[in-house]
N, C-alpha and C positions, 0 to 999 in steps of 0.2 A: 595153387592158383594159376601155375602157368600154363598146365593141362589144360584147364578152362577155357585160359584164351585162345592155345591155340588151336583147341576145339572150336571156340567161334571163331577166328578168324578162318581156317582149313573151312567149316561149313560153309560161311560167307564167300570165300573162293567157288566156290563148289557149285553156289548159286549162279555165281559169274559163271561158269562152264556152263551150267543148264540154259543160260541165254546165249551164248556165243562158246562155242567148245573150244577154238584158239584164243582167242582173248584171255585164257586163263591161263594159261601158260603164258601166254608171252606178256603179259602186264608181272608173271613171276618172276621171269627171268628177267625183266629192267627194275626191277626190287634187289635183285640179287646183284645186278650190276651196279646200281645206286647205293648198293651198303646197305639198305633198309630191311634185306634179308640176310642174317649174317651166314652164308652157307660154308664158309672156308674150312677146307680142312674134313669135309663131311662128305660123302658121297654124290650130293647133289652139286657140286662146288662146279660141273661143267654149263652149270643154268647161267652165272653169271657171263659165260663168253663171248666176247662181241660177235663173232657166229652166230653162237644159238640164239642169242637175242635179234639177231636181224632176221634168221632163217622165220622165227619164230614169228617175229613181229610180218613177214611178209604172208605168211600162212595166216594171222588175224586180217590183217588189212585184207585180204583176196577173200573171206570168210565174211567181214562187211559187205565187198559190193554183191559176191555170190547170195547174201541174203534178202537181196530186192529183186531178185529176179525172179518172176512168176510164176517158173518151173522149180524153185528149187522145194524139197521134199520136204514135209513137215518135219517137225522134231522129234517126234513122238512115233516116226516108222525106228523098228529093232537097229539099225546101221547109227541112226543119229544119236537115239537115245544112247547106245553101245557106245559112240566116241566121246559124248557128254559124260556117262560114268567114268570114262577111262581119264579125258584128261582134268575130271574134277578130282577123280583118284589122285591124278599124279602131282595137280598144282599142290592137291591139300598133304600130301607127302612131303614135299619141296617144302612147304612153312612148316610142316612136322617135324624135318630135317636140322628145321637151324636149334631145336633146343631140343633134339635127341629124342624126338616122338612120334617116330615115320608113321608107323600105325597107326596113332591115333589120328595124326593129319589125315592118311587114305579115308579111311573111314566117312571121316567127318565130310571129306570132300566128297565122295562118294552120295552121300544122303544128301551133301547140299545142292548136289549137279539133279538129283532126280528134284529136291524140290522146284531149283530152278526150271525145271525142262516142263513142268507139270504147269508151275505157277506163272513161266513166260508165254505159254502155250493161250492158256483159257485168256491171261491180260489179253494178247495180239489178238485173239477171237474176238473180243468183247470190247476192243477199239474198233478192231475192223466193221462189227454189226453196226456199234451207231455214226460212222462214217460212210456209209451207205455201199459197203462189203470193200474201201480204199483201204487197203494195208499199209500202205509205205509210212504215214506219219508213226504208226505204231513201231515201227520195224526200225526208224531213226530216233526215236526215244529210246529205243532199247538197246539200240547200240550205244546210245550215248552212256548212258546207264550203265552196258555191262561194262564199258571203259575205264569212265566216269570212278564206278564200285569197284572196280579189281584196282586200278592204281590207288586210292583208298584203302584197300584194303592190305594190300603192300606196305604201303607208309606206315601205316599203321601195327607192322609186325615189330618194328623197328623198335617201340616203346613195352616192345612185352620186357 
């Protein structure tokens, strides 16, 4: 049963990654900092540092405002989608980690980060058409969402 969960939860990270590629890591690392990921004692045990949680949380924050700006490059060029796999890879590692199932976490985050990146793609298209081609409402729901969803999805490691 815990393979299970934390196959969906690792998915469900993975999905945060496909909307926002730092968000998923750094909403991991204030999981592991808050206890709600147990990583102690485990390989991933340097996620909880107040370092990497700020380094990290500064790389999301800079990753919100870079997402409104008109130039910045779909999700779906090889560069984006490539850092979307990698750190939905890694967040869903990191919650594979705290109950001895790195690989199955990779994995899972790995498939959740393409579905994310596919399924946040076509949504911001298809807000953007019937807002008369305005992105930004779409692109602030989704952040809020991929926030929103990854510390949820955090918290909720904590009851496996």
């Amino acid at each position: 049963m815990t393979q299970v969960l934390v196959l969906i939860l690792a998915l469900l990270i993975g999905v945060v990654a496909g909307a926002r590629a730092m968000t998923a890591p750094a909403v991991v690392a204030w999981g592991a900092l808050f206890g709600w990921i147990d990583i102690g004692d485990k390989w991933s045990e340097w996620m909880a540092h107040p370092i990497t949680v700020t380094v990290l949380t500064i790389f999301a924050l800079a990753e919100l405002v870079t997402d409104q700006l008109p130039n910045t490059p779909s999700r779906r060029v090889p560069a984006q989608f490539v850092a979307r796999l990698v750190t939905g890879g890694f967040s869903g590692a990191v919650i594979g980690s705290a109950f001895f199932h790195t690989f199955i976490g990779t994995g899972a985050g790995m498939v959740g980060a393409v579905l994310g990146t596919l399924a946040g793609a076509e949504l911001r298209r298809r807000l953007a058409a019937r807002r008369d081609g305005r992105d930004r409402p779409g692109a602030v729901a989704e952040d809020v969402l991929a926030v929103g969803g990854g510390l949820l999805v955090a918290f909720l490691v904590s009851f496996v």
